[in-house]
C-alpha positions as CSV (number, residue, x, y, z in Angstrom):
1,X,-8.7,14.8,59.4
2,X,-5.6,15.5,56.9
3,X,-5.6,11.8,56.5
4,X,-9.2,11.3,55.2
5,X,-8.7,14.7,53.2
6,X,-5.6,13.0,51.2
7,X,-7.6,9.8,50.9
8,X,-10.6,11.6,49.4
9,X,-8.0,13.4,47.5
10,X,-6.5,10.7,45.9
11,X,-9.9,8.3,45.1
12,X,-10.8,11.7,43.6
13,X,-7.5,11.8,41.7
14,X,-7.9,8.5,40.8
15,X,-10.9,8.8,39.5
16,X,-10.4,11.8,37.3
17,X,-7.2,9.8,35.5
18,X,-9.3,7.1,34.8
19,X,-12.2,9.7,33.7
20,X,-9.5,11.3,31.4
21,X,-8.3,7.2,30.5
22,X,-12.0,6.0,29.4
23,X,-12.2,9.7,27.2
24,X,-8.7,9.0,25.0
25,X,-10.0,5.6,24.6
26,X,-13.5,7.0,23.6
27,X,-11.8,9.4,21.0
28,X,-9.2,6.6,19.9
29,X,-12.2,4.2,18.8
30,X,-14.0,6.8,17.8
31,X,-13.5,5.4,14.0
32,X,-14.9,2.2,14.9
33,X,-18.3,4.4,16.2
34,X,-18.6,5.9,13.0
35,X,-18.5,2.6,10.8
36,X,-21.2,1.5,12.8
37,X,-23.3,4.3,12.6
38,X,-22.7,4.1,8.7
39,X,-23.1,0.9,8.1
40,X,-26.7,0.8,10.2
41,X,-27.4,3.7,7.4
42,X,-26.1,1.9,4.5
43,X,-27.6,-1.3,5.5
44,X,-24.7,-2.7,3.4
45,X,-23.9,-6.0,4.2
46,X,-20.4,-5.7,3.1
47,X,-20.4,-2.6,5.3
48,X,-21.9,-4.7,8.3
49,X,-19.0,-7.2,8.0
50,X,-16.5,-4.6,8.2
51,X,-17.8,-3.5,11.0
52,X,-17.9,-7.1,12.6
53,X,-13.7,-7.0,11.5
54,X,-12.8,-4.1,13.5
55,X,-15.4,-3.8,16.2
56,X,-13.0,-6.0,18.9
57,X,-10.4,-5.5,21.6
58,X,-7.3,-6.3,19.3
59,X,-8.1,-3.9,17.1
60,X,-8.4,-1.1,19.6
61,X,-5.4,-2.4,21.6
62,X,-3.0,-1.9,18.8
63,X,-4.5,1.1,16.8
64,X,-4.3,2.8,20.5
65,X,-0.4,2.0,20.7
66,X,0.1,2.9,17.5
67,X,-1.7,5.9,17.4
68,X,0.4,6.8,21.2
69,X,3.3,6.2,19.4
70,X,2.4,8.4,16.2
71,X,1.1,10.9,18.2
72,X,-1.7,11.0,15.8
73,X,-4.7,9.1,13.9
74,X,-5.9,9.7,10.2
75,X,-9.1,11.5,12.7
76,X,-7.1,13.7,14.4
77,X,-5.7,15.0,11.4
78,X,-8.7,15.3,9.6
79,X,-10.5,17.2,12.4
80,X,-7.4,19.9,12.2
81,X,-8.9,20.9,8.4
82,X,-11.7,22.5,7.5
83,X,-13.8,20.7,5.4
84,X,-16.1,20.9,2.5
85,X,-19.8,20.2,4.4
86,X,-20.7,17.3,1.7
87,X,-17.5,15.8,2.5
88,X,-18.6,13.3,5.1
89,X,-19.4,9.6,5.3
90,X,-22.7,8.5,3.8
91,X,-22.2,11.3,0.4
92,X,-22.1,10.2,-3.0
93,X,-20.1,11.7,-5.8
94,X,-22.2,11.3,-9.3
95,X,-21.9,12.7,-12.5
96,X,-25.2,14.4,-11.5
97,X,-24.1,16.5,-8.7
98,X,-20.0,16.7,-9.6
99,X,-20.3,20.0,-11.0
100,X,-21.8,21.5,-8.7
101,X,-18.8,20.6,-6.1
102,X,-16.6,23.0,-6.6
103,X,-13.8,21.5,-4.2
104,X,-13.6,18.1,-5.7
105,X,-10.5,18.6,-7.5
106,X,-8.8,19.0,-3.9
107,X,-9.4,15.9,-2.7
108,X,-10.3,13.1,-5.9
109,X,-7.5,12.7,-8.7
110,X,-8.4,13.4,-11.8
111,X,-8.3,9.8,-13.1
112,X,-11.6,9.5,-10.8
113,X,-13.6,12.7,-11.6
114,X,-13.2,11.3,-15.3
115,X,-14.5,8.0,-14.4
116,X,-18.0,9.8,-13.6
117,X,-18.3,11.6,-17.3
118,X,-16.1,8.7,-19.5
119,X,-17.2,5.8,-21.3
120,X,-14.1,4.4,-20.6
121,X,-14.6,2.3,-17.5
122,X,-17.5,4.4,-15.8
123,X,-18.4,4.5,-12.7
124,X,-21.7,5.5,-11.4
125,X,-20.6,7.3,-8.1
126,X,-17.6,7.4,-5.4
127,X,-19.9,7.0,-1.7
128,X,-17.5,8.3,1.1
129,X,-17.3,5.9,3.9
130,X,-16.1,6.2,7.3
131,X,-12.0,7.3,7.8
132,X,-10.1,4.0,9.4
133,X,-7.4,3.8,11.6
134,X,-4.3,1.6,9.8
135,X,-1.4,0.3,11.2
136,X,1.3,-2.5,10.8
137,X,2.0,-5.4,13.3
138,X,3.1,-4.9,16.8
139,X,6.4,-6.4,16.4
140,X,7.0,-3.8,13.9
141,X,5.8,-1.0,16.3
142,X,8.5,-2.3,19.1
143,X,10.9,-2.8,16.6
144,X,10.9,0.8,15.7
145,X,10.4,2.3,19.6
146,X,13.6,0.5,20.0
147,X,15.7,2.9,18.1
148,X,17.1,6.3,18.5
149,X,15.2,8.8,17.3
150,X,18.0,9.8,15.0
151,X,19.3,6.1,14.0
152,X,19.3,6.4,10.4
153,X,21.3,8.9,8.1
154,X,21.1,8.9,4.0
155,X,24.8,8.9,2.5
156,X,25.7,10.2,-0.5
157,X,24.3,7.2,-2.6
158,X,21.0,7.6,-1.3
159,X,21.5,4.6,0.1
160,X,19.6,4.0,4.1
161,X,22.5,3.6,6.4
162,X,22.3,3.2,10.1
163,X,24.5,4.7,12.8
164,X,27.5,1.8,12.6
165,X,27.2,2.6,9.1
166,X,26.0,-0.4,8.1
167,X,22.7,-0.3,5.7
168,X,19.9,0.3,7.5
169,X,17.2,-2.7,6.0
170,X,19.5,-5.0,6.5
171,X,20.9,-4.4,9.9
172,X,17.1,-3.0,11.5
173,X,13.6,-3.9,11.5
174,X,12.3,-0.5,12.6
175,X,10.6,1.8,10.6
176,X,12.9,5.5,9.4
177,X,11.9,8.7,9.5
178,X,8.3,8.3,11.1
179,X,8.1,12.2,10.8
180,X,10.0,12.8,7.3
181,X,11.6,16.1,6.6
182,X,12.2,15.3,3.1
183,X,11.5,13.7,0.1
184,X,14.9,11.3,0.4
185,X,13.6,10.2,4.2
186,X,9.4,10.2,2.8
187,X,10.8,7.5,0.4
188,X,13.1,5.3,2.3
189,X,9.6,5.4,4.9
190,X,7.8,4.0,1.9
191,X,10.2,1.6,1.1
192,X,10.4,0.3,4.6
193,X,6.9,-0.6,4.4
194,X,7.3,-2.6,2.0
195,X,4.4,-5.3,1.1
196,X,3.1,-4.7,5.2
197,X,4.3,-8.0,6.1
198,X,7.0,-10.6,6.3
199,X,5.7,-12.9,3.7
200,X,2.9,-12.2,0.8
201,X,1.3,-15.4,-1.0
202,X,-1.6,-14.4,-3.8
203,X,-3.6,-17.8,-4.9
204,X,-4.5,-16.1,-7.5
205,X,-4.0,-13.2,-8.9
206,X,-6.2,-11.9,-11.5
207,X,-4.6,-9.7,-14.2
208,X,-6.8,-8.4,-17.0
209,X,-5.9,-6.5,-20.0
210,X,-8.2,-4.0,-21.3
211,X,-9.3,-2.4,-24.0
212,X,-10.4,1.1,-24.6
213,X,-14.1,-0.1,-25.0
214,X,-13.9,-1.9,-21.8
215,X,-13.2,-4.9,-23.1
216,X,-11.1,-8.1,-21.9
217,X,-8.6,-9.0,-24.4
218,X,-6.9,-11.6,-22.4
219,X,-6.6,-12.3,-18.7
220,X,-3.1,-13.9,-16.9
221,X,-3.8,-15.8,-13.5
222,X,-0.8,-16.1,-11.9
223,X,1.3,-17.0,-8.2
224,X,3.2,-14.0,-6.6
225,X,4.9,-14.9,-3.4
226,X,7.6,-12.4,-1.7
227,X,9.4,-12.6,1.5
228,X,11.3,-10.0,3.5
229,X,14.9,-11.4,3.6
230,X,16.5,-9.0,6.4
231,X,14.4,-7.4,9.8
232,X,12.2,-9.9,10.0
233,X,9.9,-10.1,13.4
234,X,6.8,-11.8,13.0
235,X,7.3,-14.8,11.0
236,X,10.0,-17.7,10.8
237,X,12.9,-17.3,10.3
238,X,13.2,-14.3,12.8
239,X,15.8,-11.9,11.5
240,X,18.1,-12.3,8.1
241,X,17.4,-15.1,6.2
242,X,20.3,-17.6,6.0
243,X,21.8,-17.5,2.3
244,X,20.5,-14.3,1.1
245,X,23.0,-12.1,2.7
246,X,22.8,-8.0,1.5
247,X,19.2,-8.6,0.2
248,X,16.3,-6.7,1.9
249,X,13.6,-8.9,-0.3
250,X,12.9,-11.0,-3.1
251,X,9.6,-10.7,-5.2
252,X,8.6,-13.8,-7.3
253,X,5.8,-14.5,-10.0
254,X,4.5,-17.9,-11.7
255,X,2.4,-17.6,-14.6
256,X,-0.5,-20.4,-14.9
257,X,-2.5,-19.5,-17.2
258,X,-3.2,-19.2,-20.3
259,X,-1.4,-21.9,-21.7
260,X,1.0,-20.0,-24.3
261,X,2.6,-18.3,-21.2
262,X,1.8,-21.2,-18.7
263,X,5.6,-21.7,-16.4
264,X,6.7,-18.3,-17.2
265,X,8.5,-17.6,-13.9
266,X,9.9,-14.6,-12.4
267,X,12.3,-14.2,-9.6
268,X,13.7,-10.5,-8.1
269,X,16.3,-10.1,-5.3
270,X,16.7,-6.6,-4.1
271,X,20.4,-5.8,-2.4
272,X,20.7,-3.3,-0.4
273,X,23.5,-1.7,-2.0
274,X,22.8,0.9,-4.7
275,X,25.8,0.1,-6.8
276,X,24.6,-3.4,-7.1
277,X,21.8,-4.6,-9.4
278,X,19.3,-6.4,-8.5
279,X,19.3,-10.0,-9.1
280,X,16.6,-10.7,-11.3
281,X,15.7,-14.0,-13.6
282,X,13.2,-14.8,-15.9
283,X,12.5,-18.1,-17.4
284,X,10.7,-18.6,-20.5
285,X,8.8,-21.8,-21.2
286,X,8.6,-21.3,-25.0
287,X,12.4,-21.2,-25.2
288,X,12.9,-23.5,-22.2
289,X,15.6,-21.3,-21.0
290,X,16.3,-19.0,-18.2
291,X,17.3,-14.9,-18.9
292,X,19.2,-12.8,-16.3
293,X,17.7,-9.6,-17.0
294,X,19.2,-6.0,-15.9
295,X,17.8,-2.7,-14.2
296,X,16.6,-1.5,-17.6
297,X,14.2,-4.6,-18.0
298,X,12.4,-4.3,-15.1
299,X,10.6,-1.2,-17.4
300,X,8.9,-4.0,-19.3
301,X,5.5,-4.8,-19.3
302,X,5.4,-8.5,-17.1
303,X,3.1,-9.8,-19.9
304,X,2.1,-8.7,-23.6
305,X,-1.0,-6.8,-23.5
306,X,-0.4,-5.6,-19.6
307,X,-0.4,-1.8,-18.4
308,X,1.8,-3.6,-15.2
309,X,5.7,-3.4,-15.7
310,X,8.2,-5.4,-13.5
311,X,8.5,-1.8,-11.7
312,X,4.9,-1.6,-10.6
313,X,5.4,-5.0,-8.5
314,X,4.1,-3.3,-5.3
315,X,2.8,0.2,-7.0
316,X,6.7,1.5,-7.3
317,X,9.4,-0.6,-7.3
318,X,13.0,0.6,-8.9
319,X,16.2,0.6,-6.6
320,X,17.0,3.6,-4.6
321,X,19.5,5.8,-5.9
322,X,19.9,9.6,-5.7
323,X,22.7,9.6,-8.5
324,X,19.8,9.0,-10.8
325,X,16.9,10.2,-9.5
326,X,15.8,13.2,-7.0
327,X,13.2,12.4,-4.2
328,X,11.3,15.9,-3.2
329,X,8.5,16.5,-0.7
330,X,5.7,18.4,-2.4
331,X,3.1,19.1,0.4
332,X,0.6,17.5,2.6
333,X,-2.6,16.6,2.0
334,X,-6.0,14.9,2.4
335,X,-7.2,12.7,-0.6
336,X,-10.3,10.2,-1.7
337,X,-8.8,7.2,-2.1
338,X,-10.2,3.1,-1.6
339,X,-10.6,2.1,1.9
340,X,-8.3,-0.7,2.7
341,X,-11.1,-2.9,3.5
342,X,-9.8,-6.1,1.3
343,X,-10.2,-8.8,3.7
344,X,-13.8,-7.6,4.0
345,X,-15.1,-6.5,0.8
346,X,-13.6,-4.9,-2.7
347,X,-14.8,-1.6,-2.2
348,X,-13.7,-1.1,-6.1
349,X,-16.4,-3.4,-7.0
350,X,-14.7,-4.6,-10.1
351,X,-17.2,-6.5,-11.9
352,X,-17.6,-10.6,-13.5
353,X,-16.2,-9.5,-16.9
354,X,-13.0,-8.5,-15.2
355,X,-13.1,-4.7,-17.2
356,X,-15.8,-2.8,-15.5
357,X,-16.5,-1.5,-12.2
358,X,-20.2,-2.5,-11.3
359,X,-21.3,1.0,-10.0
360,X,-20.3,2.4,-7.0
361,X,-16.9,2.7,-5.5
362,X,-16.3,3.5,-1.9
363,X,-13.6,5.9,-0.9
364,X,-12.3,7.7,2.4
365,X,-10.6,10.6,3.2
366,X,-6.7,10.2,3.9
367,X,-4.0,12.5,5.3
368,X,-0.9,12.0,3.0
369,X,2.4,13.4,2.2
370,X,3.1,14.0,-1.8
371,X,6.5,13.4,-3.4
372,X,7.7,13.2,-6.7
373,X,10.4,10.8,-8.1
374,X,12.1,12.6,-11.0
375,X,14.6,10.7,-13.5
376,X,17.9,12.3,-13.9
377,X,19.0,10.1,-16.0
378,X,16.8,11.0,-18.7
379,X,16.5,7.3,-19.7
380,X,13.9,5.8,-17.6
381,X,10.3,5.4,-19.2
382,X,8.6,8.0,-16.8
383,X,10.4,11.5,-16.4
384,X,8.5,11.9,-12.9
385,X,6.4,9.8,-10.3
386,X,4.0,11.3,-7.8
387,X,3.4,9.4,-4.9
388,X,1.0,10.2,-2.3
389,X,1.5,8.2,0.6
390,X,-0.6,7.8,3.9
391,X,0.4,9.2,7.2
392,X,-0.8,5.7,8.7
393,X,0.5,2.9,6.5
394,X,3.4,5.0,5.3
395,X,1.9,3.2,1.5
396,X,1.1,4.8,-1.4
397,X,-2.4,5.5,-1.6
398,X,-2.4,6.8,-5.3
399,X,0.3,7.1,-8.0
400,X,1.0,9.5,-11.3
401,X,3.5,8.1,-13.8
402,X,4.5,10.6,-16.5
403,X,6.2,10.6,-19.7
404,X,8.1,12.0,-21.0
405,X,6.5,15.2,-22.3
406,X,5.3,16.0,-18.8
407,X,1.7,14.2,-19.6
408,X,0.3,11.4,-17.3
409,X,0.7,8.1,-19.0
410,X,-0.2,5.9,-16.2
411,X,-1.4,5.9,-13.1
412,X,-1.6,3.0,-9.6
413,X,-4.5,2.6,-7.4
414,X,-5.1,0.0,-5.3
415,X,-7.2,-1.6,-2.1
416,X,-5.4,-3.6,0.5
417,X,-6.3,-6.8,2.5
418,X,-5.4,-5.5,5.7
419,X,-6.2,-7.7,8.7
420,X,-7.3,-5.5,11.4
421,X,-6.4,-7.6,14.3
422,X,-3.0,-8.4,13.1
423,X,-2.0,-5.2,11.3
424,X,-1.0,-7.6,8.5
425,X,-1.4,-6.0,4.5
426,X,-1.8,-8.4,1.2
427,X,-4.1,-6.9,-1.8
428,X,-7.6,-7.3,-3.1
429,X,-7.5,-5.4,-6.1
430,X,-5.4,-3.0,-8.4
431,X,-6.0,-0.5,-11.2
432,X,-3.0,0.1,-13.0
433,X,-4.9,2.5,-16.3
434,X,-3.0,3.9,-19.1
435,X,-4.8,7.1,-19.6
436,X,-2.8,8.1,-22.4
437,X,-3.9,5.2,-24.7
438,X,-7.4,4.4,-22.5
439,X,-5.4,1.0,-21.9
440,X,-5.9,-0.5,-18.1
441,X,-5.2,-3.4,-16.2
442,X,-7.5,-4.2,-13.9
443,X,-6.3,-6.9,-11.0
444,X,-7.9,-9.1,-8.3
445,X,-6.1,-11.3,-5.9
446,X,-6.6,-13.9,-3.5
447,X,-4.9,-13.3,-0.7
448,X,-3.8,-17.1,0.5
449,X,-3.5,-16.1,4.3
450,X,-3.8,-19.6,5.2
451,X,-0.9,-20.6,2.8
452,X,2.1,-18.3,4.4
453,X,3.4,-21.0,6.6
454,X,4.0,-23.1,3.7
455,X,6.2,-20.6,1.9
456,X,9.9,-21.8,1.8
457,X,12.7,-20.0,0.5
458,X,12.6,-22.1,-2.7
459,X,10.2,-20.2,-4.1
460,X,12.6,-17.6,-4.6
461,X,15.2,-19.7,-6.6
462,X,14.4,-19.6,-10.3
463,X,15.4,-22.7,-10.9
464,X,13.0,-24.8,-8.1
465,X,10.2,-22.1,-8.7
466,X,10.0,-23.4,-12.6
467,X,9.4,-27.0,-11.6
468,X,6.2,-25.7,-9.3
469,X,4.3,-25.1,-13.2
């Protein structure tokens, strides 16, 4: 008798755990639910294919592990806030209906709200779609479970250092400070994101440059390739890269066209050392010569007539350094901002002429944490960034540049080509917009996805990258 009573009270043991199992996983993919109850509403078929992207086993496998290892999902940190009832997938923003939404400041930047009432690249609404659930790549995941939970320290430099003292990119490929408790750790967690992959190949990228009357004044296609040199676990070479010793990564850019600029070539190695500038080349065609450039030049617009400076490569990109600037946590949020849905769709929409957005944008609701990057130095063109970045792909998912009179002279947003099986980020499109002078730049990229394998580290030598023109 007490032996059938412990065997019926195990099989009913057993079946409540796998009762409570089939519920997490119910509330994990609950995301994926939602898109396809959205998309049958829309009736979209850019919306349908999205849903065709994430509606698989690989993609709840590894948002499940990351979310287990987070703790949390973008959901379960939206359903801790209460809000507005409008606020939900399906609703669309207009110029119509804006004023009468008193909480839309809270949530969509101001650059957006002004795209609804401008003539300067108008929009006709912002729809809310369903939130997603982002990560990175798995090796990434067990490359940061691997650590100690208090592996990294900031030294006096600002520089990342990890317990042996060595610096932290180079000698780890886990993520720091998944839970950061300041501004200083919120940015090194940024940084370590990096481009959300070992290797980035665009074939091509699109730049236009813009007028205030929405007009194209001259577009640059171009090659950008970069490569993490040091942590790296998905892609050969495994590890530090052989002959770029103390770099983290190296960012390079080929202009093609149009022909007055065609071979203009761009190389950037980032060390990991504060006190050590980055190495970074430019060769001009024109003059048939190559310039070493210093930190000061990377301020410079990457072409004439571009919003896009050699410190917007990936949204921000100037070194590290808390001599010269001061990294402070502001607050966390929830903000509109483009669905990273770039291997699908553009959900910016950006239109044939290359200057226009051709109606309506989609945009989800995010959890972020806000920081601000101010100059000490007094030197550098903006006197603070503002950064939000998502609690999911530790990115930034919009960015404020200001001058130096405390106005907003430029801001970053941007939609991703995030492969949902993979966890794998490249870019679709870009809006870098000078809102001081109604200047913008308005990218698009091909992702090359099939062209990462043939990436070599030549690419990232100034010299061989000029002969690829």
């Amino acid at each position: 008798m007490k032996i059938y009573k412990l065997k019926t009270f195990l099989t009913n043991l057993t079946l409540v755990s796998l009762c409570l199992i089939a519920l997490t996983i119910k509330a994990s993919d609950e995301w994926i639910d939602n898109w396809k109850s959205f998309a049958a509403e829309t009736g979209l078929p850019e919306h349908a294919a999205w849903v065709a992207a994430i509606d698989n086993a690989e993609v709840r496998a590894l948002a499940k592990d990351w979310a287990d290892f987070r703790g949390y999902t973008a959901s379960s940190l939206l359903a801790k806030e209460t809000l507005p009832a409008e606020l939900k997938p399906g609703f669309i923003i207009t110029k119509e209906n804006i004023d009468s939404l008193p909480w839309v400041n809270d949530y969509l930047p101001q650059y957006w709200i002004d795209r609804l009432t401008s003539e300067w690249t108008p929009i006709k609404g912002i729809r809310i779609v369903p939130t997603n659930h982002y990560y990175m790549q798995r090796a990434r995941l067990d490359a940061t479970k691997a650590l100690e939970p208090d592996h990294f320290r900031i030294n006096e430099k600002g520089e990342l250092r990890d317990k042996n003292g060595e610096h932290g990119f180079i000698s780890e490929a886990g993520l720091p400070f998944i839970n950061p408790q300041n501004g200083e750790e919120l940015n090194w967690l940024f940084n370590a994101h990096g481009v959300g992959t070992d290797d980035l190949y665009f074939d091509t990228i699109d730049m236009a440059a813009c007028n205030s009357e929405n007009n194209l004044e001259r577009i640059y296609k171009a090659n950008i390739f970069w490569r993490r040199m040091a942590g790296r676990v998905s892609a050969p070479p495994l590890g530090n890269v052989e002959g770029f010793e103390g770099i983290t990564e190296a960012g390079a850019l080929l202009i093609k066209s149009p022909r007055d600029v065609r071979g203009l070539a761009g190389v950037r190695l980032r060390f990991a050392d504060a006190d050590k500038d980055d190495d970074f080349k430019l060769y001009i065609p024109s003059l048939r010569r190559t310039r070493a450039l210093t930190g000061t030049n990377g301020q410079d617009p990457i072409a004439p007539g571009l919003e896009l400076t050699w410190d917007e490569w990936r949204s921000n990109w100037f070194k590290t350094d808390r001599r010269k600037f001061k990294y402070t946590l502001i607050k966390e949020g929830i903000i509109l901002a483009g669905p990273e849905v770039g291997n699908v769709y553009d959900p910016l929409r950006i239109s044939d002429d290359a200057c226009n957005l051709s109606g309506i944008v989609d945009m989800e609701l995010r959890p972020t944490w806000l920081y601000e990057i101010t100059d000490l130095t007094e030197t550098y063109q903006y006197s603070v960034k503002r950064v939000h970045v998502d609690k999911e792909t530790y990115y930034a998912q919009y960015l404020e540049m200001v001058d130096r009179n405390g106005d907003i002279w430029r801001i970053w947003d941007d939609t991703r080509d995030w492969e949902p099986t993979t966890g794998r980020f490249m870019w679709r499109s870009a809006i870098i917009a000078n809102v001081r002078d109604e200047r913008a730049t308005i990218i698009t990229v091909d992702s090359a996805w099939d062209k990462l394998d043939t990436m070599t580290n030549s690419i990232f030598n100034i010299d061989q990258l000029r002969d690829r023109r």
